[in-house]
DRENDO-1510 file (C-alpha; in Angstrom, 1 decimal, always signed):
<recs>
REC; n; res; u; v; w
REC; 1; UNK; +61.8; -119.8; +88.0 .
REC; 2; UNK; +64.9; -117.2; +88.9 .
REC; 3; UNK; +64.0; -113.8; +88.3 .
REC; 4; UNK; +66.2; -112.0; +86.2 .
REC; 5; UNK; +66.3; -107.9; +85.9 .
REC; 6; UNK; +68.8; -106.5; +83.2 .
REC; 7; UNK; +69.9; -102.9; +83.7 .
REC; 8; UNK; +71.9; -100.9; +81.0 .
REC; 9; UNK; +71.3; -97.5; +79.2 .
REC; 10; UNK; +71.8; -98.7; +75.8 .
REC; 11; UNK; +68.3; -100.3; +75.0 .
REC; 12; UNK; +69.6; -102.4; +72.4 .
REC; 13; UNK; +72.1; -104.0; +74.8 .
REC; 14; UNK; +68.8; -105.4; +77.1 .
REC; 15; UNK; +67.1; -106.0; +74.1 .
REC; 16; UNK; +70.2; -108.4; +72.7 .
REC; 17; UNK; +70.4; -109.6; +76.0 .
REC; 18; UNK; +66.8; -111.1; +76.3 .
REC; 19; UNK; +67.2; -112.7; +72.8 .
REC; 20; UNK; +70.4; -114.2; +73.3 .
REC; 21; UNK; +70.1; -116.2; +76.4 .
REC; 22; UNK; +67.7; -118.8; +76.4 .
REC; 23; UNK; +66.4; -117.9; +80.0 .
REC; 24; UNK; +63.3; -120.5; +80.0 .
REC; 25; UNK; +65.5; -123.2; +79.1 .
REC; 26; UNK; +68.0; -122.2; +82.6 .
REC; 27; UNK; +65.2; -122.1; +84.5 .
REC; 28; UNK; +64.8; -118.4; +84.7 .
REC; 29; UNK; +62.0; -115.0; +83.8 .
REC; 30; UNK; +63.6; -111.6; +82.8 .
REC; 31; UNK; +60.6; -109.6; +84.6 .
REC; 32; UNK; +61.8; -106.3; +84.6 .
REC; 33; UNK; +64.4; -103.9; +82.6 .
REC; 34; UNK; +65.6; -100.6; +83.1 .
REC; 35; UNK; +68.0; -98.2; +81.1 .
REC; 36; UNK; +70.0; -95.8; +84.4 .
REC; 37; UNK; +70.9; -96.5; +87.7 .
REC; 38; UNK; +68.4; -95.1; +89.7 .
REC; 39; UNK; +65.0; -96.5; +87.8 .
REC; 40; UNK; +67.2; -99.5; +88.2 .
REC; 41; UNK; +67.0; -99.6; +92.1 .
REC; 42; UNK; +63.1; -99.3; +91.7 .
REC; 43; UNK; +62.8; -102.3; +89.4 .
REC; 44; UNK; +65.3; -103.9; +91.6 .
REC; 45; UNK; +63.3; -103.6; +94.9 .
REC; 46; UNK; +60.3; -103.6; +93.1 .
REC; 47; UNK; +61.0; -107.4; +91.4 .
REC; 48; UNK; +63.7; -109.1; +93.9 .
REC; 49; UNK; +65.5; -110.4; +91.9 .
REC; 50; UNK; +67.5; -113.2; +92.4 .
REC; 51; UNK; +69.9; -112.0; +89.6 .
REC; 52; UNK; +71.0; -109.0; +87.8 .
REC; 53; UNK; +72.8; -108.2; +84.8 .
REC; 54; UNK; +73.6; -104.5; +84.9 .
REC; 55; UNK; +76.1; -102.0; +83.2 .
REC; 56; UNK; +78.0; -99.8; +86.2 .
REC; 57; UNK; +78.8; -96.4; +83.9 .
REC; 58; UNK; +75.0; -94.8; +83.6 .
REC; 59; UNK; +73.0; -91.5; +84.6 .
REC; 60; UNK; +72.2; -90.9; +87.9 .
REC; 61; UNK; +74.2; -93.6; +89.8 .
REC; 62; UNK; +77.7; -94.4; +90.7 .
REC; 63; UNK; +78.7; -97.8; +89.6 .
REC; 64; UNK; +80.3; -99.3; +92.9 .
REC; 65; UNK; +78.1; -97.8; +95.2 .
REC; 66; UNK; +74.4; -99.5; +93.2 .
REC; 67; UNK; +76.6; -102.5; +94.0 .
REC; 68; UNK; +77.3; -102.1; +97.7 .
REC; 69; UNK; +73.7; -100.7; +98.3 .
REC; 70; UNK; +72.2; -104.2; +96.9 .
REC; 71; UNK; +74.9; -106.1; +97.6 .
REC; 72; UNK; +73.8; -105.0; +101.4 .
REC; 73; UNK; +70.2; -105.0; +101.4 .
REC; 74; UNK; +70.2; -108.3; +99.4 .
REC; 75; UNK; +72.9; -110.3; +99.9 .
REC; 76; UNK; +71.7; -113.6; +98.1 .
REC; 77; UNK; +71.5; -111.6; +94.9 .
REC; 78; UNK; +73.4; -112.7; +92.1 .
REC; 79; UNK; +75.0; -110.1; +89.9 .
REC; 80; UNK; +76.6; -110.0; +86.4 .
REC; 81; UNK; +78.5; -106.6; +85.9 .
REC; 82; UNK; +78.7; -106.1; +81.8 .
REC; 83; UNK; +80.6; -102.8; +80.7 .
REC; 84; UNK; +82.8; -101.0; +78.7 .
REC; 85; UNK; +84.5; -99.4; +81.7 .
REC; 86; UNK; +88.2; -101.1; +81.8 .
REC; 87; UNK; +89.8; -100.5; +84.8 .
REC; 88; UNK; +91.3; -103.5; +87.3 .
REC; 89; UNK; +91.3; -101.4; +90.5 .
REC; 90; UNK; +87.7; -101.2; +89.6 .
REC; 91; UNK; +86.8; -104.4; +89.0 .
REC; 92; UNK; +88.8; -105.6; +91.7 .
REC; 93; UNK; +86.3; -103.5; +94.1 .
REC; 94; UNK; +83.1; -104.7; +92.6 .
REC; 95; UNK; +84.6; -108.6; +92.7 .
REC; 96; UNK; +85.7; -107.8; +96.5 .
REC; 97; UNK; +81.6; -105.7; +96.5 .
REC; 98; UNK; +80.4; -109.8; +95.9 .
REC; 99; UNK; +80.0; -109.1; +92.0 .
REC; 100; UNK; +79.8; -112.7; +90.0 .
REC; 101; UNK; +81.1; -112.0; +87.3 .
REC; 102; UNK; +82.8; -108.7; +85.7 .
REC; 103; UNK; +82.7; -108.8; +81.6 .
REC; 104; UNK; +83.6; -106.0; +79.3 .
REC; 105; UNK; +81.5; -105.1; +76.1 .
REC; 106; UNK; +81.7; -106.3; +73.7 .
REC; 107; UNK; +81.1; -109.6; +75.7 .
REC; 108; UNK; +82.0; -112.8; +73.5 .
REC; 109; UNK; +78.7; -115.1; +73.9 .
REC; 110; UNK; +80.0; -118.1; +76.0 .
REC; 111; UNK; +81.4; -115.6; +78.4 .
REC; 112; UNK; +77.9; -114.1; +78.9 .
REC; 113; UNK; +76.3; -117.8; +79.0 .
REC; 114; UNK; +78.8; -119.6; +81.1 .
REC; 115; UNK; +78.2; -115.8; +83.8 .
REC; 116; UNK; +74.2; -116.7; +83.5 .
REC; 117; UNK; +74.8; -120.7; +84.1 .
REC; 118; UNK; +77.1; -119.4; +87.1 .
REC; 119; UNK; +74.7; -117.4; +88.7 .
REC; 120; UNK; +72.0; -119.9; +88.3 .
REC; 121; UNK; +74.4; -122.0; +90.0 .
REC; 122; UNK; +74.9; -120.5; +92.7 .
REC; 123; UNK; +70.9; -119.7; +92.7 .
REC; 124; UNK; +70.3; -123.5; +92.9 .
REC; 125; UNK; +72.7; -124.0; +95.4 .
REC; 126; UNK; +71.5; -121.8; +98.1 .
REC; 127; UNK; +69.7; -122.3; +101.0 .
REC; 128; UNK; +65.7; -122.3; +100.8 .
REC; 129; UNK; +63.9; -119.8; +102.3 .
REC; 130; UNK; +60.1; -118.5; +102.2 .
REC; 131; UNK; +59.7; -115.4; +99.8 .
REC; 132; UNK; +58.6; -113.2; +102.6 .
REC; 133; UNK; +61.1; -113.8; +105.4 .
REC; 134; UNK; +61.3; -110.4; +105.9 .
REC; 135; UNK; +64.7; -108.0; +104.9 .
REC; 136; UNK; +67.9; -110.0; +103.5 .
REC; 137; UNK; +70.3; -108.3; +105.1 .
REC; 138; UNK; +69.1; -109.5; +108.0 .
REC; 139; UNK; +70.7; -112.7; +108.0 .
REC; 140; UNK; +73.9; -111.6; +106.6 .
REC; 141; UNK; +76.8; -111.9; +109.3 .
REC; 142; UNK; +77.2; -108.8; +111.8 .
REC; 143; UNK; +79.7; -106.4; +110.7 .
REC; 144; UNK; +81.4; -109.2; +108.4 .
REC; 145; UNK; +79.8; -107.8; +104.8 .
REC; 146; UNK; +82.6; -105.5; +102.6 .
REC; 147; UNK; +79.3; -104.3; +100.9 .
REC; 148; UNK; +77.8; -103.1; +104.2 .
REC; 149; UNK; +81.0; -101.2; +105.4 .
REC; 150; UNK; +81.5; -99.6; +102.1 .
REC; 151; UNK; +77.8; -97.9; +101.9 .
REC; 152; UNK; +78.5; -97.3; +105.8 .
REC; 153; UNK; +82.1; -95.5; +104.9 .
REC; 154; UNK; +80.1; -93.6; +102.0 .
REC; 155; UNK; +77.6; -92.7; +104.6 .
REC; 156; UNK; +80.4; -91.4; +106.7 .
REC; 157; UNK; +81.5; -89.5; +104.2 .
REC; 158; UNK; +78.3; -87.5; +103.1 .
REC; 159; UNK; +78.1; -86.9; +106.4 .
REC; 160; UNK; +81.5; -85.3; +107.2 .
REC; 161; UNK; +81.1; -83.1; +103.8 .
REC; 162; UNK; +77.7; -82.1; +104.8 .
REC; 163; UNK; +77.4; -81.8; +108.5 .
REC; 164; UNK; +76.3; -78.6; +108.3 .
REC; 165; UNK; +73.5; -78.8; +105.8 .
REC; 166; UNK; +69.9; -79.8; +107.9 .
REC; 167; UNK; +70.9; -83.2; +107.4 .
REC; 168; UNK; +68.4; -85.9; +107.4 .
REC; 169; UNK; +68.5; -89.8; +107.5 .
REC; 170; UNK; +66.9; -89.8; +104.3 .
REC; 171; UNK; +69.0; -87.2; +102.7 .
REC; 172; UNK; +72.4; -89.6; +103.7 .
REC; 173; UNK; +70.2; -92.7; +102.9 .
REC; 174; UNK; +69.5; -91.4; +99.0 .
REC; 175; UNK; +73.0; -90.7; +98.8 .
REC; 176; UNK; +74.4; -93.8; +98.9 .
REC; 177; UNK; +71.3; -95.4; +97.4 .
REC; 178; UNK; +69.6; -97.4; +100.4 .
REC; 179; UNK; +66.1; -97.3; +102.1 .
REC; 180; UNK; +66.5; -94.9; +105.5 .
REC; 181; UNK; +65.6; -98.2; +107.3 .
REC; 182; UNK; +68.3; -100.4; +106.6 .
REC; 183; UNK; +71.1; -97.5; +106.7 .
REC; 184; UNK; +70.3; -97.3; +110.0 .
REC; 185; UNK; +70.5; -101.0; +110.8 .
REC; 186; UNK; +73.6; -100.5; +109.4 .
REC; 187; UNK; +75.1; -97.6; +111.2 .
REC; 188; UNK; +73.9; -99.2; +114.0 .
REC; 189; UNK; +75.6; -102.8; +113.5 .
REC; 190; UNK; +78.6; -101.6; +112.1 .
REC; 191; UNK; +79.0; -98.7; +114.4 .
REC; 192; UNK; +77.4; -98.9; +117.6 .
REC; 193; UNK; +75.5; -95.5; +116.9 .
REC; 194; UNK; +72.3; -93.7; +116.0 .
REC; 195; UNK; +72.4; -91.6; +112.7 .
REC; 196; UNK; +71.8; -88.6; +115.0 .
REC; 197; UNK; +74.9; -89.9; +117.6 .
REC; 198; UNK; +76.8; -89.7; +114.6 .
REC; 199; UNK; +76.1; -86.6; +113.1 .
REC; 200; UNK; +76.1; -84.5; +116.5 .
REC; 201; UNK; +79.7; -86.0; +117.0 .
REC; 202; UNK; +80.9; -84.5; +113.8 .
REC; 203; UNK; +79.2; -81.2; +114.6 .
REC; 204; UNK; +81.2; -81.3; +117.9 .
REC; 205; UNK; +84.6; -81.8; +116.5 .
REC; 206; UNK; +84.3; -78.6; +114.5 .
REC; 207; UNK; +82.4; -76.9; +117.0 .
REC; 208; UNK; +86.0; -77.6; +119.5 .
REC; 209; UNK; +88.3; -76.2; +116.7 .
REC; 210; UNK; +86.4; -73.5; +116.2 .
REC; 211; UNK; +85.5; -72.4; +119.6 .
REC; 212; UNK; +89.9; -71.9; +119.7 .
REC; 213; UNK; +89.2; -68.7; +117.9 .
REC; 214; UNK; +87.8; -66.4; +120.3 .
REC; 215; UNK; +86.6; -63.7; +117.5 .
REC; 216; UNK; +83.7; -66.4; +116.8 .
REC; 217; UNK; +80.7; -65.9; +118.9 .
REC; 218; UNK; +79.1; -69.5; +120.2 .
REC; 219; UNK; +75.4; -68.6; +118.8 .
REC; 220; UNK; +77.7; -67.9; +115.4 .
REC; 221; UNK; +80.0; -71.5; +115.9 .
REC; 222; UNK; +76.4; -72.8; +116.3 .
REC; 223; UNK; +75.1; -71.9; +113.1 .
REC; 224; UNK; +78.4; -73.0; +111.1 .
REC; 225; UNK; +78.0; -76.3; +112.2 .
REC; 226; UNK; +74.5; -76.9; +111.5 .
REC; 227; UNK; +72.4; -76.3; +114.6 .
REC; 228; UNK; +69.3; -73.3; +114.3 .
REC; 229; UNK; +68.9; -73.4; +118.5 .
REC; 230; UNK; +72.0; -72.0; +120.3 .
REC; 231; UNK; +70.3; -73.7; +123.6 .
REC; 232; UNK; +70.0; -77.2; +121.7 .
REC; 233; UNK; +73.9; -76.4; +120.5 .
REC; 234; UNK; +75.4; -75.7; +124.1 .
REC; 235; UNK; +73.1; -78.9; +125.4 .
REC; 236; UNK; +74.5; -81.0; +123.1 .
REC; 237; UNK; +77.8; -79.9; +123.5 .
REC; 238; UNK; +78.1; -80.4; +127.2 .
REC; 239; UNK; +75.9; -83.9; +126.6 .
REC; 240; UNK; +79.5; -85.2; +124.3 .
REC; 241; UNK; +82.4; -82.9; +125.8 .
REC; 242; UNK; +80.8; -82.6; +129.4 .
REC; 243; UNK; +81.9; -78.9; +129.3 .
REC; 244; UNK; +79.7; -76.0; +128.2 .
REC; 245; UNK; +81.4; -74.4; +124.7 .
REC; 246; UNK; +82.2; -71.2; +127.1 .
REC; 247; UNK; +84.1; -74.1; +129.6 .
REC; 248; UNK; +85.8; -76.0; +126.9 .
REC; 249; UNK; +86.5; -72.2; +125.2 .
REC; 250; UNK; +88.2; -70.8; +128.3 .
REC; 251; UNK; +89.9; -74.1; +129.2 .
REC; 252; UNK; +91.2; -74.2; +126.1 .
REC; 253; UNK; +92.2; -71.1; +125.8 .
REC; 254; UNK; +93.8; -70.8; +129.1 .
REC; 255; UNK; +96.1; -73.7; +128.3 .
REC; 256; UNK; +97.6; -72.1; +125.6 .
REC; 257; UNK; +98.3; -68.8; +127.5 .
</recs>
């Protein structure tokens, strides 16, 4: 049996949804609902699903990126988007995210059927593989998933606006709705690079603009961009620029002058 988790903040929308398809009879189980994103994401890893029907405009979660996150971390999932939300830019993402099917409420029934029959399909049709292989995403191809890059790219981004915060793997990982384990597989693929790489690199950059004002003091450029230890600032600095922030303050200030 395929196991089904429907997602929606409207209970009577999951609750028409479990009546109306005859899920036994397609060779399937609901075995777990939820009614906003993020208690969605625990059913989801909870259960495994092998498909999902789930609404994209709820509490607590950002439409696209719920996609990408489980799109990455389980590629093999099948995944029915059903909402009111009309936009075609939109739906164009979550189609290019690896979304089934994208249906607007109110959904006639042989649209929602014929999106079921087609994931079950496509269940049927893939590969076997034992229940306990270990993480999806590991077998999806390097660099090569658009759902991977875009929670890497919303990683990125968290990252850029808050740099300067005492920014954790988990705290980027949460945002973009992904275990701290498999963001990092995915930094790493898709970039090359640590978490840590990454975020001292960004904490560089400003660190360089900055140090071009000479009224800032470097114990005070270290602070702004996020580091508590002067010593573990300058360390890292040299470590990415090989100058010290005094060398690569009077170098660049010299050059102007």
């Amino acid at each position: 049996m395929w196991k089904v988790v429907l997602v929606d903040d409207e209970p009577i929308i999951i609750g028409g949804l479990k009546q109306v398809i005859a899920w036994a009879d397609m060779g399937c189980e609901v075995v777990g609902t939820a009614t906003d994103g993020l208690s969605g994401l625990d059913v989801i890893r909870k259960e495994r699903p092998d498909i999902l029907i789930s609404d994209v405009r709820m509490p607590n979660m950002d439409g696209l990126s719920m996609v990408a996150a489980l799109k990455s971390e389980f590629p093999d999932m099948q995944i029915t988007i059903l909402t009111a939300f009309r936009d075609f830019e939109y739906a164009h993402k979550a189609i290019q995210l690896g979304v089934a099917r994208y249906l607007l409420k109110p959904s006639k029934m042989d649209e929602l059927k014929d999106a079921v029959q087609h994931m079950v399909d496509a269940c049927n049709a893939r590969e076997p593989r034992a229940e306990d292989a270990g993480d999806a995403a590991a077998q999806e191809p390097a660099g090569e998933s658009e759902a991977s890059r875009f929670v890497v790219d919303a990683a990125l981004s968290y990252i850029r606006e808050h740099y300067s915060d005492r920014l954790r793997l988990s705290d980027v990982a949460e945002s973009v709705f992904v275990s701290q384990w498999h963001l990092s597989k995915l930094i790493n693929r898709h970039l090359g690079k640590s978490f840590f790489a990454i975020l001292n690199e960004q904490r560089v950059d400003v660190a360089k603009r900055l140090l071009r004002n000479p009224s800032l003091k470097v114990h005070e450029i270290a602070e702004i961009v996020g580091f508590s230890d002067v010593a573990h600032f300058s360390k890292t600095f040299k470590r990415i620029v090989n100058q010290s922030p005094m060398e690569y303050r009077s170098a660049e200030l010299h050059g102007r002058g």
